[in-house]
C-alpha positions in Angstrom: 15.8 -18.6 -16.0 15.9 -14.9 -14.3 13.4 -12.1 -14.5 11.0 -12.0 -18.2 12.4 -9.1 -20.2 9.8 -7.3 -19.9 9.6 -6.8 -16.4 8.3 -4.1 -14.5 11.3 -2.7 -12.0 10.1 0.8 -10.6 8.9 2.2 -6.9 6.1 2.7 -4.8 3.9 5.8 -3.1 1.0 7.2 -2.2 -0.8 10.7 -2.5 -1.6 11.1 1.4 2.2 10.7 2.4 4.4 12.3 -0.3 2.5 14.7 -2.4 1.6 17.5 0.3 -0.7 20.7 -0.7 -3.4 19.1 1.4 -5.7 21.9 1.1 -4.3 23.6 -2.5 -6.2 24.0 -6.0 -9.5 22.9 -4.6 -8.5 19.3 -2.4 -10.9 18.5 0.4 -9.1 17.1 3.5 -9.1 13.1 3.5 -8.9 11.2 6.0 -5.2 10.9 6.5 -5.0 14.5 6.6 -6.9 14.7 10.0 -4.2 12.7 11.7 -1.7 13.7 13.6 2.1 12.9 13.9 3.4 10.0 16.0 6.3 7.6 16.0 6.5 3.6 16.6 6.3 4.0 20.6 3.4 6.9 20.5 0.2 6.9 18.4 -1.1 9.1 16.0 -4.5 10.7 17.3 -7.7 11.5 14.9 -9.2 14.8 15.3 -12.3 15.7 13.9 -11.5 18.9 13.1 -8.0 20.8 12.4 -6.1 21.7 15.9 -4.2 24.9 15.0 -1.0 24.3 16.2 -1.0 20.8 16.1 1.5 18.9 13.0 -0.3 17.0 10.3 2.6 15.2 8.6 0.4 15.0 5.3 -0.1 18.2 5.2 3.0 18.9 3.5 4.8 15.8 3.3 7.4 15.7 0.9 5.7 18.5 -1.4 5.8 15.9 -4.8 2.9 18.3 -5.8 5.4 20.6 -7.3 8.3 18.9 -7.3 7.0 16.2 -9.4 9.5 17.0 -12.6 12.1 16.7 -10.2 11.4 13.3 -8.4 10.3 11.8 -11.6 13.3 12.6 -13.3 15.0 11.1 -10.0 13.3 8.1 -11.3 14.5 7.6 -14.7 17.7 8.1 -13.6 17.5 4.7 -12.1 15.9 3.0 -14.8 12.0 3.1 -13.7 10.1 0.9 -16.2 6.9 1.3 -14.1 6.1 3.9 -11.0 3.1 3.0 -8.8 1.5 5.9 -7.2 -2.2 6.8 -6.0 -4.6 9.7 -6.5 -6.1 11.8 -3.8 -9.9 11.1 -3.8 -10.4 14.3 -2.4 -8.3 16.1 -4.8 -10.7 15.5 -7.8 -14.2 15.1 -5.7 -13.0 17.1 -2.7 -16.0 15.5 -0.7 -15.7 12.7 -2.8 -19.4 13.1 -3.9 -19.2 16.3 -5.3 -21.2 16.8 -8.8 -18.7 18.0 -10.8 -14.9 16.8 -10.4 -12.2 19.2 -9.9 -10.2 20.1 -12.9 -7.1 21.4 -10.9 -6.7 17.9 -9.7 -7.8 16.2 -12.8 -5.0 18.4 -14.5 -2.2 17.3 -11.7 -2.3 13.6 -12.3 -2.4 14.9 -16.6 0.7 16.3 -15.8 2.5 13.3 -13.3 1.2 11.0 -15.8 2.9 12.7 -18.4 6.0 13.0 -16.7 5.9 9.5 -16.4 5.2 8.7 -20.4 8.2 11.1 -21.4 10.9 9.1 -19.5 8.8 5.5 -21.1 7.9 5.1 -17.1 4.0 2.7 -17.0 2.2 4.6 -14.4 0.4 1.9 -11.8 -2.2 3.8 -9.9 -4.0 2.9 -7.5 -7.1 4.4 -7.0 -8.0 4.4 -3.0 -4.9 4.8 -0.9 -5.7 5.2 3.3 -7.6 8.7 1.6 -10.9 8.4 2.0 -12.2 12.2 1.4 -13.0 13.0 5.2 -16.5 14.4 4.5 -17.5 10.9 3.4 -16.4 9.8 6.7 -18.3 12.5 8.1 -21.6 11.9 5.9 -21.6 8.3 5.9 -19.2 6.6 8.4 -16.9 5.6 5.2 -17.3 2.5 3.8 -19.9 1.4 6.6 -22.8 3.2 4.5 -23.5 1.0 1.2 -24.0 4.6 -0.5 -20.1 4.5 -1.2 -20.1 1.8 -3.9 -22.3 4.1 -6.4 -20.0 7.1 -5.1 -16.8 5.4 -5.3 -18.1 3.9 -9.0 -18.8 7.3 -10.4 -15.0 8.3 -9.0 -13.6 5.7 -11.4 -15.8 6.6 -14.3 -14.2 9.9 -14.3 -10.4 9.1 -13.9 -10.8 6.2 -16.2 -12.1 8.2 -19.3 -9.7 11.1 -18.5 -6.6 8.9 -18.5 -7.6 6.5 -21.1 -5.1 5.7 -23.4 -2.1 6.6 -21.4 -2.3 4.0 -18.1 -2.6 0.6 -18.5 -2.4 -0.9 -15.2 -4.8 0.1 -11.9 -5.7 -1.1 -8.7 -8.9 -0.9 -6.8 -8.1 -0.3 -3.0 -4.8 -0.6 -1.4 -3.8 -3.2 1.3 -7.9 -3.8 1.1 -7.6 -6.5 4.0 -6.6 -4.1 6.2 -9.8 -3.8 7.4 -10.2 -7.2 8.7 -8.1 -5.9 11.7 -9.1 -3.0 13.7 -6.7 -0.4 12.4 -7.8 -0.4 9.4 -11.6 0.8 10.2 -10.4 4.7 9.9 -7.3 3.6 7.9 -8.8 1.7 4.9 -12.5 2.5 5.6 -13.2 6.0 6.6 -14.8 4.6 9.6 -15.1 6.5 12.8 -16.9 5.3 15.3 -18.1 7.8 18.6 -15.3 7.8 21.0 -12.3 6.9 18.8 -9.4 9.8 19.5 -6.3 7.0 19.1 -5.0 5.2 15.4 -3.7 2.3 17.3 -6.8 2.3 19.7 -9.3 2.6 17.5 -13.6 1.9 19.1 -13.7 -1.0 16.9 -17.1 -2.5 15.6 -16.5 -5.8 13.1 -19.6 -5.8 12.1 -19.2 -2.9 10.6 -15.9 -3.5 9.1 -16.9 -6.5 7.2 -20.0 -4.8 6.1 -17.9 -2.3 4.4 -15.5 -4.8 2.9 -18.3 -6.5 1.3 -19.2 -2.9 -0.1 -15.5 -2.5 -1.5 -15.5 -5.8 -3.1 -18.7 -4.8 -5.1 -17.4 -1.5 -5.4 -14.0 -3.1 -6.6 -15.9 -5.6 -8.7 -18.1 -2.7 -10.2 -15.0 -0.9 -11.4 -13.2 -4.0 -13.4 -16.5 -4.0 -15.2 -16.5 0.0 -16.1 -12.6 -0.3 -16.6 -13.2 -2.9 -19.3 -16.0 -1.7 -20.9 -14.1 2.2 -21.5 -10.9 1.0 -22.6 -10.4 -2.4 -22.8 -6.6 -2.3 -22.4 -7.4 -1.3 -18.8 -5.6 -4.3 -16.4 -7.1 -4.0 -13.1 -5.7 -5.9 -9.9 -6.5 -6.3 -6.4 -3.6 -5.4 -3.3 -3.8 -7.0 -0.5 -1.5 -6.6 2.7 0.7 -10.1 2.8 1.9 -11.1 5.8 2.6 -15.2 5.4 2.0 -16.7 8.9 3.6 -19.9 9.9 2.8 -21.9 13.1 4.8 -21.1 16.0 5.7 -24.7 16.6 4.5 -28.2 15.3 1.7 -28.8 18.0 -1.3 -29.3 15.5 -2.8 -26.2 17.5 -0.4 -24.1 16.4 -0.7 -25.4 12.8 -4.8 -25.1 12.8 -4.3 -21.4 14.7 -1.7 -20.5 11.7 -4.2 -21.8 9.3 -7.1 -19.7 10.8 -5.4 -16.5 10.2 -4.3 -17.0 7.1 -7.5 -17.8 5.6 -8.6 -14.3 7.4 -5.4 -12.4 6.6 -3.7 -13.0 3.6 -6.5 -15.0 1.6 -10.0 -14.1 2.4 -9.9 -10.9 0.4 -8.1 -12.3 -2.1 -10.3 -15.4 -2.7 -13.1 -12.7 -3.1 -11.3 -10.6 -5.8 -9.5 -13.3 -7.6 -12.6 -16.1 -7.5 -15.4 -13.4 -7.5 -17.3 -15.1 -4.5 -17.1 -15.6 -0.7 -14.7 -18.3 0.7 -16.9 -21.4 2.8 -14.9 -20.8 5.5 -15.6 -17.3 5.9 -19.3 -18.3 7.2 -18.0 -20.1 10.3 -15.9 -16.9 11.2 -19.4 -14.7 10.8 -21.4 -17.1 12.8 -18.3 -17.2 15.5 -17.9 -13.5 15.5 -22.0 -12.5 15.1 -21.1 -10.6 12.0 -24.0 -11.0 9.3 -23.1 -9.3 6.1 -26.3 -8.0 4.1 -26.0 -8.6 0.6 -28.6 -7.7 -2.2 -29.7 -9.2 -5.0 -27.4 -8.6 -8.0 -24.2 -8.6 -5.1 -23.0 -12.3 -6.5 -23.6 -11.6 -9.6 -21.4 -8.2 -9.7 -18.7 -10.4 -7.8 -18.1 -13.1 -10.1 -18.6 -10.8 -13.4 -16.0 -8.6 -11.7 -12.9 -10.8 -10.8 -9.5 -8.7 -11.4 -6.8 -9.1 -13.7 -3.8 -9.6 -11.8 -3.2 -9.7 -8.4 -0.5 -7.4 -6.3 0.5 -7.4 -2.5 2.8 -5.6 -0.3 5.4 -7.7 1.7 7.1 -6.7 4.7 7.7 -9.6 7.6 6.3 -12.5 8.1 4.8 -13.6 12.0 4.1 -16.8 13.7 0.8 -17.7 15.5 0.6 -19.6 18.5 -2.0 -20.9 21.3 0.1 -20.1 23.8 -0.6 -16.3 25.2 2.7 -16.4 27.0 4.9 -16.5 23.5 2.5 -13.8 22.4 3.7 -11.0 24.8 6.0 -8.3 23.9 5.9 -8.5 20.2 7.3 -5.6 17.9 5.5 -6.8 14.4 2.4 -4.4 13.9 0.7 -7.5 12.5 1.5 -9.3 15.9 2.5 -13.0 16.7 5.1 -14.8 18.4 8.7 -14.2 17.8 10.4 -16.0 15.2 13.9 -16.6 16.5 15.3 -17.5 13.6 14.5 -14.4 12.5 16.6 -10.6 12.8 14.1 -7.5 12.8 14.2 -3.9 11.8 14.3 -0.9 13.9 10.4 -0.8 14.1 10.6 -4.6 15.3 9.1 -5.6 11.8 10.7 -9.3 11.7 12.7 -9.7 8.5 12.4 -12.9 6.5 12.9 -12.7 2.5 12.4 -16.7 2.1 8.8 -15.3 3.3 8.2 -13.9 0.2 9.4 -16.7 -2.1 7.0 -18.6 0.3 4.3 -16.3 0.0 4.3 -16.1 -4.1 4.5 -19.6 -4.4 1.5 -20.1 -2.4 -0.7 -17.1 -3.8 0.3 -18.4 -7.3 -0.7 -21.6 -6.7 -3.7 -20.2 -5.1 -4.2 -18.3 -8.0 -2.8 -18.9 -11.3 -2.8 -15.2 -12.6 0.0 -12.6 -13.1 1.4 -11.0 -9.9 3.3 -8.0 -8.6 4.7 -7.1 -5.5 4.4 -3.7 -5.5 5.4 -2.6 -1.6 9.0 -4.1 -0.1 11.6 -2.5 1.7 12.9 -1.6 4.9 12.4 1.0 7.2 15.5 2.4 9.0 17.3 5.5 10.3 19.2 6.8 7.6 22.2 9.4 8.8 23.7 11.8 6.4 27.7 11.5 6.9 29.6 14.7 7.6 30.3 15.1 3.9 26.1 14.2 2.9 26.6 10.8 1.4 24.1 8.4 2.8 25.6 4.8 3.3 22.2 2.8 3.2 24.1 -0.8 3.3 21.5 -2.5 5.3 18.6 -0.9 2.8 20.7 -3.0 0.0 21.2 -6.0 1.7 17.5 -5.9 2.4 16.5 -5.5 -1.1 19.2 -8.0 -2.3 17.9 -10.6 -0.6 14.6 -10.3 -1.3 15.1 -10.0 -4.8 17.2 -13.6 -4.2 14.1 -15.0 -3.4 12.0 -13.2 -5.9 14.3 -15.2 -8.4 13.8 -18.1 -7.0 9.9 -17.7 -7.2 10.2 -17.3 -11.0 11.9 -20.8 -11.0 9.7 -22.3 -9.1 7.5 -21.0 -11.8 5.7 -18.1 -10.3 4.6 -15.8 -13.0 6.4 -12.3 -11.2 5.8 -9.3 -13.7 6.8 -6.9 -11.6 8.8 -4.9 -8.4 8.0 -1.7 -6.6 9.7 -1.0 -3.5 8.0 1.1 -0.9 8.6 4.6 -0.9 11.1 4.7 -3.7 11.7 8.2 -2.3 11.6 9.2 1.8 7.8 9.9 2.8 5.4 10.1 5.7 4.5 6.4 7.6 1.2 5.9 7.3 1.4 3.6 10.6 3.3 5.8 12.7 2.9 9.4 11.0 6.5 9.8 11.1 9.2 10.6 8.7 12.5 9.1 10.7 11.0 5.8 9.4 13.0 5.9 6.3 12.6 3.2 3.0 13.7 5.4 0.3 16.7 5.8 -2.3 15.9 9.2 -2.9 16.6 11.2 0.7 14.2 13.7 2.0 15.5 16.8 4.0 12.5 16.4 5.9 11.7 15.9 9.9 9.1 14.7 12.4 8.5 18.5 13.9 8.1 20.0 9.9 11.4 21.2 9.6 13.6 20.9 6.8 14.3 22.2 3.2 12.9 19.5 1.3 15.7 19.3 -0.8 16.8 15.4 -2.7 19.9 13.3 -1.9 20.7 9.9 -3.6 21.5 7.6 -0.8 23.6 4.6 -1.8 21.0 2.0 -2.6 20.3 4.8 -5.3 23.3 4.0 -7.7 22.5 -0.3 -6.4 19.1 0.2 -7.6 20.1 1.1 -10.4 22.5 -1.1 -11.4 19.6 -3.6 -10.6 17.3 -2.4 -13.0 19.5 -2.3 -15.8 21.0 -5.6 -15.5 17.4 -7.2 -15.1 17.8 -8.2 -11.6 21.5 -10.1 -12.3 23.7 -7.7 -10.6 22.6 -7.5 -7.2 26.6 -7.3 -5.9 26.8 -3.6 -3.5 29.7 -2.1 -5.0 29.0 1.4 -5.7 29.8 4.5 -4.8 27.8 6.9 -3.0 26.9 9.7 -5.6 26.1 13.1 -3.7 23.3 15.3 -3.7 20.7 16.1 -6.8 19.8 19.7 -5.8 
């Protein structure tokens, strides 16, 4: 059966940790810009204001701002059909509720949209990446104030009549179920409560967290309505942060513990985009964790009226719940959970399990019945240039390969896939960890975790695999090419 003909092969990134010029042509900070760098054994810190001395990773990053041409063209040369990317909030309302947009960052995403069309690449955009503009967080505590749906709304107005007729496909909120974990309160949310200094440590108040999901599911909800009604070619989808959760073993409390946080997880946001109401079994987890979520009148009604077209996900690992605090101890997986020993894991500990994913789009698409793309996948490593440059990312392909396997056998199974974006198609800044040696790119970054570095672009060896990949339609997945040296 194999992969439609039309399907959408391409990569995936995000305005806070590749394009840079944080504070050029009129951008307002956001919040990703007010954190510092960190690795996978040290957190990030949030400051409140700018530290001189002190590295921002985002403040630079990779510098796509103006090397777009380049990195684009990096892209058709493997065979993009599709390139997912977000814009900055703060670059077109710098504090995001601003009364007149910024041009110079209206005209940037003309231009990398542009770029895109000339090379017949779809851009995929998703319109709130982890970059809430800061003074939102600042005026309203982010997504905790209810103030952000009109704000957020009039954002969309603007970039959907300015791109209309030249992007087809957008999403609302990335990895929006984020938030129903602590980490994604400042991450997702803009929220900052009194006291919080540390990412991974963040002063967490769930009430407030779900009160500002429920505000980005109307806001999300609010915008498939506007998107349809100025261009009615506009698909909208939802992304939601998959991580497929089996029990830890067959004791029926590991099986009921497993089903518990999927419904939270992987579903509960989902069920609220794709169905365009609240799931029963969220009320139980309210009452359990004294969360009451305020909705007005009209709030339903917005909800079902504003169901998305398609729905996307990132995949990375998948974990294993368990009642038994002993097995939970020690765990590498950001998402947590027991160990899977049938499982190998990356160099961050992320466990790595492609049969997941054919797992996991069988049961959303079950769930579901509407068109689906995973639009993050791939594998974080150290990448070492050889002595003559070449970059022999082996494990990147064999990682990709196999996931691809199972993507294949999804579409037998009958899972309507339309399309693929790896993760940071080109080397960028980890928006967990604030780090750049986390690497998941085919394009290599001369770029380091104290700012140093020319910025300049090497094709690793997945490059050439990748490829070969897109222009066979996913049939050639065989790693038997040659590592093709540097682009600049």
């Amino acid at each position: 059966m194999g992969f439609r003909e039309d399907f959408l092969w391409g990569g995936a990134t995000a305005a806070n940790q590749f394009e840079g010029a944080w504070n050029i042509d009129g951008k307002g900070p956001s919040c990703s810009d007010m954190c510092t760098g960190g690795s996978h054994t040290r957190s990030k810190r949030i400051t409140r204001e700018i530290e001189e001395g002190t590295f921002y990773p985002s403040h630079e990053a990779i510098d796509f701002y103006h090397r777009y041409k380049e990195d684009i063209a990096l892209f058709a040369e493997m065979g993009f059909k599709v390139f997912r990317f977000s814009i900055g909030w703060s670059r077109i309302f710098p504090n995001g509720d601003d009364v007149m947009p910024n041009e110079a960052g209206l005209q940037f995403y003309d231009n990398v949209i542009n770029e895109c069309l000339r090379y017949g690449i779809e851009p995929l955009i998703t319109i709130s990446h982890y970059e809430v503009p800061f003074a939102l967080c600042k005026k309203y505590n982010g997504w905790a104030s209810r103030e952000m749906i009109d704000i957020f709304t009039r954002y969309c107005e603007v970039i959907f009549k300015r791109y209309k007729g030249r992007v087809k496909y957008w999403l609302t909120f990335n990895e929006i179920n984020s938030a129903t974990m602590p980490m994604g309160g400042f991450l997702s949310q803009g929220i900052l409560n009194e006291g919080t200094t540390d990412f991974n440590n963040q002063v967490d108040i769930p009430q407030l967290r779900f009160q500002g999901l429920h505000h980005q599911f109307v806001a999300s909800a609010k915008a498939v309505q506007l998107a349809h009604e100025i261009d009615p070619n506009y698909q909208v989808g939802c992304m939601i942060l998959y991580a497929t959760t089996y029990p830890y073993t067959c004791n029926p409390d590991d099986v009921i513990e497993a089903q518990k946080k999927n419904r939270i997880m992987n579903y509960f946001c989902g069920d609220v985009q794709v169905r365009g109401e609240y799931p029963t079994y969220m009320k139980r987890y309210f009452k359990e964790n004294n969360i009451e979520i305020k909705v007005e009148d009209g709030d339903e009604e917005i909800l079902k009226n504003g169901c998305v077209d398609f729905y996307t996900f990132s995949y990375y690992m998948s974990v294993c719940a368990t009642t038994d605090e002993k097995e939970l101890q020690g765990n590498g997986n950001i998402l947590g959970g027991a160990t899977n020993p049938y499982l190998k894991a990356s160099d961050w500990g992320w466990q790595i399990d492609p049969k997941g994913l054919r797992y996991s789009l069988n049961e959303i698409y079950d769930r579901y019945q509407i068109p689906m793309m995973i639009v993050e996948n791939g594998l974080g490593a150290y990448d070492e240039k050889e002595e003559d440059g070449t970059i022999n990312d082996d494990y990147r392909i064999e990682y990709l390969k196999a996931h691809i396997e199972q993507m294949k056998e999804a579409v037998e199974d009958g899972v309507d896939l339309i399309g693929y974006t790896p993760w940071g198609c080109i080397d960028l800044v980890s928006a967990s960890t604030g780090e750049m040696a986390k690497r998941y790119g085919f394009i290599y970054v001369d770029k380091y975790d104290d700012g140093s570095g020319d910025l300049s672009r090497s094709k690793k060896k997945s490059f050439n695999w990748y490829k070969q990949v897109i222009a066979s339609n996913g049939e050639n997945l065989e790693n038997k090419q040659e590592v093709e040296l540097v682009c600049n």
